[in-house]
C-alpha positions, 0 to 999 in steps of 0.5 A, a space after each residue: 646193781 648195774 644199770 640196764 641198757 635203757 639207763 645208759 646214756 651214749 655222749 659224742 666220740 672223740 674224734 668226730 667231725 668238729 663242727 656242729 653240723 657234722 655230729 652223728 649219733 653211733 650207735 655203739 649198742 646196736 650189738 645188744 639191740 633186741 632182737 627177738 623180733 627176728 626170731 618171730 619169722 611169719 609164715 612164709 618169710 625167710 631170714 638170712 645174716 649178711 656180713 657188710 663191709 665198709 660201714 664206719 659209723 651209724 650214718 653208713 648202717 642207717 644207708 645200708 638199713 634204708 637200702 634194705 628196706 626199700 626192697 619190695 618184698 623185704 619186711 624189715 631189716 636190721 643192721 649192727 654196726 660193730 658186728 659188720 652184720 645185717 640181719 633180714 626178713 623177706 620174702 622169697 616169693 619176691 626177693 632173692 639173697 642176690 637182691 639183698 646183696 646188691 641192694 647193699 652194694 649200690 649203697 657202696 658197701 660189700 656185702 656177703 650173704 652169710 651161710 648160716 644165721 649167726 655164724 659171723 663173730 664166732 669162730 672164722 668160718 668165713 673166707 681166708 686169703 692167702 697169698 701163693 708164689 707161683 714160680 714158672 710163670 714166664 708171660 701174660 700167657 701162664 697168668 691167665 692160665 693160672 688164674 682160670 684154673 684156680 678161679 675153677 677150683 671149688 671154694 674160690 672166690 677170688 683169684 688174682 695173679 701177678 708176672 711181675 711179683 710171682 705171686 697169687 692172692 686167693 680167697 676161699 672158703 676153708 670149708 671147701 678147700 684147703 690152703 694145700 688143695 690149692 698148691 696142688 693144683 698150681 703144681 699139677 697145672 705145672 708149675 712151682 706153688 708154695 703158700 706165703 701166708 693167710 689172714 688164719 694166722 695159724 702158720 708159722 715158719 721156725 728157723 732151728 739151731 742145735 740140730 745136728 744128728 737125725 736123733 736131733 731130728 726125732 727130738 723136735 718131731 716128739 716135741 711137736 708132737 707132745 704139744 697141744 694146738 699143733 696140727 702138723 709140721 714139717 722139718 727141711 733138713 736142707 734150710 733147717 727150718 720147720 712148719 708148723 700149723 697149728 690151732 690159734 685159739 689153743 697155742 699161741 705162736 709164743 708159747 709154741 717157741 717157748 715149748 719147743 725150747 724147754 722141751 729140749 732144754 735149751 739145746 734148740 734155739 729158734 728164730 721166726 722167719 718172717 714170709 716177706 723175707 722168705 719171699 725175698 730170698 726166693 727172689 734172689 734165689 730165681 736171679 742166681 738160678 737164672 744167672 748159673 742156667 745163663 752161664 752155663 749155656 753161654 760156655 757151652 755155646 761159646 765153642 758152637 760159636 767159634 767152630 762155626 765163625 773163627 777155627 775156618 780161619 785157623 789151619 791147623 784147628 781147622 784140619 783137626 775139626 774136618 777129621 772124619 770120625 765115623 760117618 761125620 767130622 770132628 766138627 759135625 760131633 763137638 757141635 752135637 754133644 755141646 748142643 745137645 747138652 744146652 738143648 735138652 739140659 739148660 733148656 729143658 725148663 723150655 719143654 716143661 713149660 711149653 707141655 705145661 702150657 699146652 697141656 692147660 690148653 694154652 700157649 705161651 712164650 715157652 712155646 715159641 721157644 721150644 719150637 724155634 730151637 727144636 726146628 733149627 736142632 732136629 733139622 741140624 740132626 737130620 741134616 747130618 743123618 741124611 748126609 750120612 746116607 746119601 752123601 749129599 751135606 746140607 749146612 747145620 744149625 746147631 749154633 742157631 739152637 744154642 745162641 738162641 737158648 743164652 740169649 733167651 735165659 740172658 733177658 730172663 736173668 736180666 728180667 729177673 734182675 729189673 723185676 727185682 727192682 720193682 720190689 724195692 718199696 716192700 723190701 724197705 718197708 720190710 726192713 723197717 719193722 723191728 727184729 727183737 723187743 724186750 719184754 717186761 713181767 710185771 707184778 700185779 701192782 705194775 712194778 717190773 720184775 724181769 724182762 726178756 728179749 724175744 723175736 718182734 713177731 712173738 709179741 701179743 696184744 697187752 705185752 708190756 715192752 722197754 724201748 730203749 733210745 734209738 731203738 725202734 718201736 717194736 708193736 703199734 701201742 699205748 705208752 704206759 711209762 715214760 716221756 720221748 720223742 719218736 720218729 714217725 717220718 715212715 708213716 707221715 713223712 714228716 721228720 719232725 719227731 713227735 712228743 710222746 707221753 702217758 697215754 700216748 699211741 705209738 707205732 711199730 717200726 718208728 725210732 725212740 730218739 731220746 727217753 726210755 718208754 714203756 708201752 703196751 701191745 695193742 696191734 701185732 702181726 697184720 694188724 699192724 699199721 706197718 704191716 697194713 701198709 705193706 700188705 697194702 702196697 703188695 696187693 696194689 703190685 698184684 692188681 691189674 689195671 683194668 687197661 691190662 685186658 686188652 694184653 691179656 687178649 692179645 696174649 690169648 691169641 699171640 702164639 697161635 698168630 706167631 705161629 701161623 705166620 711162621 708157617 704162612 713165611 716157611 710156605 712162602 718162601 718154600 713155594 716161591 722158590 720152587 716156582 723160581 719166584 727168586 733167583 738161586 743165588 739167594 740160598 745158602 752154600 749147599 743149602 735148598 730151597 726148604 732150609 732157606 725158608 725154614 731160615 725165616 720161619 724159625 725168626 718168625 717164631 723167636 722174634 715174635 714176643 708177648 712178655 714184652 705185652 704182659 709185662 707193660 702194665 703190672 711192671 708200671 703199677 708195681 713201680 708206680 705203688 712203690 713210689 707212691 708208698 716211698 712219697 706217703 702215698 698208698 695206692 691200692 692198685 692198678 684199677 685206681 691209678 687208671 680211675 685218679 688219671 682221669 679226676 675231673 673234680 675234686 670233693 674236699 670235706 672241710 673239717 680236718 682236711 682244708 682246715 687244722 681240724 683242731 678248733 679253738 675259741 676266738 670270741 666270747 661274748 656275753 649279753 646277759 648281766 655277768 662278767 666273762 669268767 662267770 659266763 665261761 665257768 657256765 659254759 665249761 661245766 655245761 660241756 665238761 661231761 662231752 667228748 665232742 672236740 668243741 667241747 674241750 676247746 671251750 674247756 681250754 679256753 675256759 680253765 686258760 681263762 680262769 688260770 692261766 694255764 698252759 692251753 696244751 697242760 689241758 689236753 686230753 687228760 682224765 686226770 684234769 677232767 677229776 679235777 675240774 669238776 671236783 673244783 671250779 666248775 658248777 653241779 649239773 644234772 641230767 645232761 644230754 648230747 644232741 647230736 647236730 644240735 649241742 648239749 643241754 643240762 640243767 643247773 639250780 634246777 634251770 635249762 641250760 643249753 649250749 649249741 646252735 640255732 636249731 637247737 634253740 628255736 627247737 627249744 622254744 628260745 627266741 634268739 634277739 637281733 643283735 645276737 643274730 647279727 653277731 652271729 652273721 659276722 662270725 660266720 662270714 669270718 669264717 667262724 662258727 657261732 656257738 650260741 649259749 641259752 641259761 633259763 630260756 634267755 641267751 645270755 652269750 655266744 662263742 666263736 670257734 674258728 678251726 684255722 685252714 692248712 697252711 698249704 690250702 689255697 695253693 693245693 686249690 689253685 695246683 689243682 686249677 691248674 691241672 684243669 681238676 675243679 675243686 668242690 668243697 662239701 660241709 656239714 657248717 652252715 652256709 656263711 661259715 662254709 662260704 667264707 672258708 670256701 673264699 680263703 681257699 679259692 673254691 667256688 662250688 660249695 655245698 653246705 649244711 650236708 650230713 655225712 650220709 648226704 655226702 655221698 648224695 652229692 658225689 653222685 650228682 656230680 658223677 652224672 654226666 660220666 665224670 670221675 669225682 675224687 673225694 677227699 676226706 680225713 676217714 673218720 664220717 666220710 666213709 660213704 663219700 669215699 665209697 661212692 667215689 670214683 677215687 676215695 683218698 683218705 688225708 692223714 690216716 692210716 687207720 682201719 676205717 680209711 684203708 677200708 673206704 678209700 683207693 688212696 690212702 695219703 698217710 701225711 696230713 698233707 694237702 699236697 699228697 692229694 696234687 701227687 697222687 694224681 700227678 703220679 697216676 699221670 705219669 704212671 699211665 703215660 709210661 703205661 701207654 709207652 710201653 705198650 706202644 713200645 711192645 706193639 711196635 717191636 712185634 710190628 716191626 721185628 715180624 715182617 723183619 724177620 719173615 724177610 720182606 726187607 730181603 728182596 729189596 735191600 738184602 737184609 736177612 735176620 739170622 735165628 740167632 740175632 732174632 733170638 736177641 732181639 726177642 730177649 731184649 724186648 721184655 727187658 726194654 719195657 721193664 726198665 722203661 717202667 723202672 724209669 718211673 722209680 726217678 719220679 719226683 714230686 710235683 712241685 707247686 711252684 712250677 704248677 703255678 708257674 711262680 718264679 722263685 728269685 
């Protein structure tokens, strides 16, 4: 019969905080708590389901509990932690859903009030992202526009675009809206829209060979039709490849390939496209569009150019040019037909942008563009008609509109090209994941008996896959056969390959060097580490720093501004000529005073330029969190930057951050009448049944003690754990972990303990004064003391020491130097926790602090406005996290620390906490840079433009050097924050000023 829940009993996760004071009690059952009392609602109460996100251990869902039930009007409340699930009583008279939601969140977790009780963990109904490309987008302009018509659409939740990347991030609610609903309505705004891909995973895109006759065709559409699960497709004859969506609960993505290819019998072959590649070839896709627009203008316009400066020059062209030809020369219609054509047919991209903006009730950078060239062009055609009729010939500017058009699609194209750079840390990240893998078939006693190779995005959680040496890991894993070295420098950065046996995790897109391994699947598709981090770096490319508002502002009000400036010079100059404000010889050769002030006004509109303003942050963080990523430094967006520049202190945990994290037993001391072994085989068969990491140092120590074993033969093996128990070790019974406290169990009948002091006094154990200064000297050495009671008496202690990074006191001293104070926080006890705190240099220490204090504590620095840092190895230390300013989780790269943390440093390396911030410096005074390099440009090319340089020195800026001028700009600022990929890390031994001979 299978033992009730009540007959269960929970020991310590491996891989805890090691230290005694750190021990937390997860409650792994709460799923299966009962929970009948909920469904007994009083008259008048009413009970909703929250979803909370960023709980991590019962610490968190014990603050989140608290929270709830220290709302007035709220009469109970329950959390459970595995399901990310809240569940509460109140009353409406006195509490509202927003209530409980934001008593949530300022215990800092999110939280969504869920639709419908018991909805969460079914089937997702809740919301998706997806990530849209969103082509047309030319300035901060388009992006807002963008942005406000899908933060308006019914069903979004969350919309953020970005210039820089071409891309929107969209939150919704499936059950309102749909992924094509939402391309609509970027195509009817005017704009190019395509979905990427969302977190439904039931979009796949097929690339398909064979196909060569419209029967080919109808063969794969019956075929798609046939199979279950497929909702709908659609063939591009152009790129060959298919669509499909379909239901991932009834097909898998495999078994739809493998449907698709028996279904033909083997004459289509198929290959998954995977979205990031498609988004880098729809890059240099707009880079070749961009280049073949820009060329083609430039070859028609070269001829504009050369009627106007150099066939004067040529007697015999020139005859040929003034050769009247109906009511206009030669000239007068070569300069028409060529401009005309880089007018309305290169340029017309300009009129659509500029009615799609205007349109949408907004105004951009196409605006400007389509006035200045439409006012030089139209006054050219009625400067020619009207010469026509009254023999009067004003001069053309057909060479303004055309000149002005290349230059414009040049620094679009050059744009192009420095945007494209930007992009470099997720195209490399991209190439790092594998192409195929080779998949085993098993027998059921796990005897291979065939393999296959199939395309890498194919693979599903428990495949059994081969790699072969120098082949790269296919999926996140578990080995299950074999012995190698893997490369795992893309995730640590450290190039020291890792031993990996039975048992061990690997990581998909890290190298095989040596041995064949086989491993089984546990993580595909975005659940992947590898595809974390990229998905990671993406959305920290799109995010905005909240310092971008103030160019979203002024990009609100610049075109109208430019504008009115425009129109403010052309009166002007129109009306201080006709007032004889300046003399005549100022105008142009057959030209009058109108012409002469449209002249400036037509350089006010093209100089003016706000790319050069939308472009100064977004280019800056997309450098920056590439660099970042490229050092093992993931930064999860602009908002995190601008927070990590201004980090006064810096809260270290100590457990597996400052220290090794890998406790070990120094001392053992006995005082009771037993030699040492007999003492350590007690102590050992007391902590052979925990999972806690001091117990298996204990166990090492002891069984290395006994037989000379290799301490490392000890690790982490169920094998040993059988072994040991059935051999050396003591029968005991009713054993118990005490979380913050140790074990106990009772051996012959007899009490024994193993832990710390309050364990002891709790039990009604005196602890002796020699044992108690022992004690004392451990821990100001830097150690902790473990105390071991058998029948009520204390017959020894142990000492644990958990060695500090090598790399600790001069990351401290670094950190000193960057004027940012180090603070360390521990659950130890205070000697322990103050001598560590001496080796390391740190002087403000707070010790004997649980995990859910932790964030107590940040917040009392936090108090007079200081931004505080935690620093944390993302395992209890999610709340701290949270309730910081900046949260960097050391060494991770898991789940929990991507969740809680803003930086997440994938090396378990102190220094990475001295690049973080230094790089947020730097990326924030580049930030500045740019931005005062743009508002500089239009400060001073405006009034250049508007002519108040003319009167005194003589200098008058044509339209089509504005136009230059213009198309430089945005350019300029994007290869200033390009500047950034020259970032190198800080090194120490310059922060601390040491001299190196």
């Amino acid at each position: 019969m299978a033992p009730g829940l009540r007959d269960l009993q929970l020991t310590r996760l491996a891989g805890a905080d090691e230290e005694s004071g750190d021990l937390e009690d997860v409650r792994l059952l709460d799923s299966y708590e009962d929970t009948s009392s909920f469904n007994r609602i009083e008259e008048g109460m009413r009970t909703i389901q929250v979803r909370v996100t960023g709980m991590t251990c019962a610490a968190c869902s014990n603050s989140v509990e608290s929270a709830l039930n220290s709302v007035n009007g709220v009469l109970r409340a329950s959390v459970a932690l595995l399901q990310n699930r809240a569940d509460v009583v109140f009353d409406p008279n006195l509490v509202k859903d927003e209530d409980v939601k934001n008593a949530i969140e300022d215990a800092g977790f999110e939280a969504e009030v869920l639709s419908e009780p018991g909805t969460f963990g079914t089937k997702p109904h809740g919301a998706l992202v997806g990530q849209f490309t969103i082509g047309g987008m030319t300035c901060a302009a388009c992006v807002n526009s963008v942005e406000g018509i899908l933060r308006n659409l019914p069903g979004v939740k969350r919309a953020v675009v970005s210039l820089a990347t071409s891309l929107g991030e969209v939150e919704y609610d499936p059950t309102v809206i749909s992924k094509d609903d939402i391309v609509n309505a970027i195509e009817d705004a005017g704009f190019e829209g395509s979905l990427v891909q969302s977190s439904e995973q039931d979009k796949i895109i097929l690339g398909v060979s064979g196909i060569y006759t419209e029967m080919d065709v109808q063969l794969l559409e019956g075929i798609l039709i046939q199979l279950k699960g497929v909702r709908q497709f659609r063939f591009d004859k152009m790129t060959r490849e298919v669509e499909v969506l379909f239901d991932p609960e009834v097909v898998s993505s495999r078994s739809l390939v493998d449907g698709i290819e028996a279904g033909s019998n083997g004459q289509f072959k198929l290959n998954v496209t995977s979205p990031y590649a498609r988004m880098t070839s729809k890059d240099v896709e707009e880079a070749s569009k961009m280049f073949r627009l820009f060329t083609s203008s430039l070859f028609l316009s070269i001829p504009v150019f050369l009627i106007r400066v150099v066939c004067p020059h040529i007697p015999l062209v020139y005859t040929l040019l003034l050769w009247r030809c109906g009511p206009f020369q030669m000239e007068d219609w070569l300069k028409w037909l060529l401009v005309s054509l880089v007018q309305f047919v290169i340029g017309k991209r300009f009129y659509i942008a500029a009615a799609r903006a205007l349109r949408n009730g907004s105004t951009n950078m196409d605006v400007l563009v389509a006035l200045g060239t439409s006012a030089s062009y139209f006054y050219s055609v009625y400067a020619l008609l009207y010469g026509a009729v009254t023999g009067f010939w004003s001069p053309t500017y057909f060479e303004t509109s055309a000149m002005l058009i290349t230059f414009v699609l040049l620094g679009k194209y050059l744009e192009c090209l420095a945007k494209g750079k930007t992009s470099d840390a997720i195209k490399k990240l991209v190439e790092l994941a594998p192409a195929t893998a080779v998949l085993l078939f098993t027998d059921k006693g796990g005897k291979s008996i065939g393999e296959r190779e199939i395309d890498a995005l194919l693979i599903q959680p428990g495949d059994t896959l081969k790699v072969l040496p120098g082949t790269k890991v296919p999926a996140d894993g578990v080995v299950a056969w074999g012995s190698s070295y893997v490369n795992e420098s893309m995730v640590t950065g450290e190039s020291v390959p890792v031993l990996k046996e039975v048992d061990s995790l690997v990581i998909g897109g890290t190298i095989n060097l040596h041995g064949a391994l086989h491993i089984k699947a546990t993580k595909v598709g975005g659940d992947a580490v590898l595809s974390q981090i990229i998905s990671l770096v993406e959305t920290a490319q799109m995010s905005k720093a909240p310092i971008q508002k103030f160019a979203d502002f002024v990009a609100s009000i610049f075109v109208p501004t430019v504008v009115a400036l425009a129109l403010l010079t052309l009166l002007g100059w129109y009306i201080g000529g006709a007032l004889g404000a300046y003399p005549e010889q100022w105008l142009p050769e057959k030209g009058n005073h109108f012409v002469f002030a449209l002249m400036f006004g037509i350089s006010v509109v093209v100089i003016a330029c706000p790319c050069a303003l939308g472009l100064a942050t977004p280019t800056a963080v997309m450098v920056a969190t590439g660099v970042g990523a490229n050092n093992g430094v993931l930064i999860k967006g602009g908002d995190a930057l601008e927070r990590a520049q201004k980090i006064k202190y810096v809260i270290f945990d100590k457990t597996g951050t400052l220290t090794q994290g890998k406790a070990t037993v120094t001392t053992a001391k006995v005082f009771a009448g037993m030699d040492r072994g007999e003492f350590l085989r007690l102590v050992a068969s007391a902590e052979a049944s925990s999972e806690h990491p001091l117990a298996k140092a204990i166990m090492e120590y002891a069984r290395h003690f006994h037989f000379f074993d290799e301490p490392s033969a000890t690790k982490d093996s169920p094998k040993h754990n059988k072994e040991t128990n059935s051999g050396w070790l003591f029968d005991v019974s009713e054993f118990s972990a005490l979380p913050g406290k140790g074990v106990q169990c009772f051996m012959d009948g007899k009490l024994l303990l193993v832990g710390n002091r309050k364990l002891m006094t709790e039990s009604g154990i005196t602890i002796p004064t020699h044992v108690e200064d022992f004690l004392v000297e451990l821990e100001e050495s830097a150690k902790t003391g473990i105390l071991v009671a058998y029948d009520y008496s204390i017959i020894g202690v142990l000492g644990v020491a958990d060695p500090l990074k090598r790399e600790a006191a001069v990351v401290v001293e670094g950190l000193k130097k960057m004027n940012v104070m180090p603070v360390m926080v521990t659950g130890d006890n205070w000697r322990t926790a103050r001598a560590v705190a001496r080796e390391v240099g740190i002087q403000d220490v707070m010790a004997e602090v649980m995990p859910a204090g932790k964030a107590d504590v940040i917040r009392s620095f936090q108090t007079d406005g200081s931004v505080v840092a935690m620093v944390g190895d993302g395992i209890n230390d999610s709340p701290a996290l949270a309730a910081s300013d900046v949260g960097m989780a050391i060494g991770a790269g898991t789940d929990i620390a991507i969740e809680a943390a803003d930086y997440v440093l994938m090396r378990n390396n102190l220094e990475d906490v001295i690049t973080a911030i230094d790089l947020s410096r730097k990326t924030f005074a580049r930030i500045r840079l740019n931005y005062v390099f743009a508002m500089a440009y239009n400060v001073v090319a405006i009034p250049i433009a508007a002519g108040v340089l003319y009167p005194s020195l003589g200098i008058m800026l044509p339209p089509w050097a504005a136009g230059a001028c213009m198309a430089l700009s945005s350019v300029s600022v994007v290869c200033s924050s390009l500047l950034l990929r020259r970032y190198k890390k800080p090194r120490l031994t310059t922060i601390l000023e040491i001299t190196v001979e």
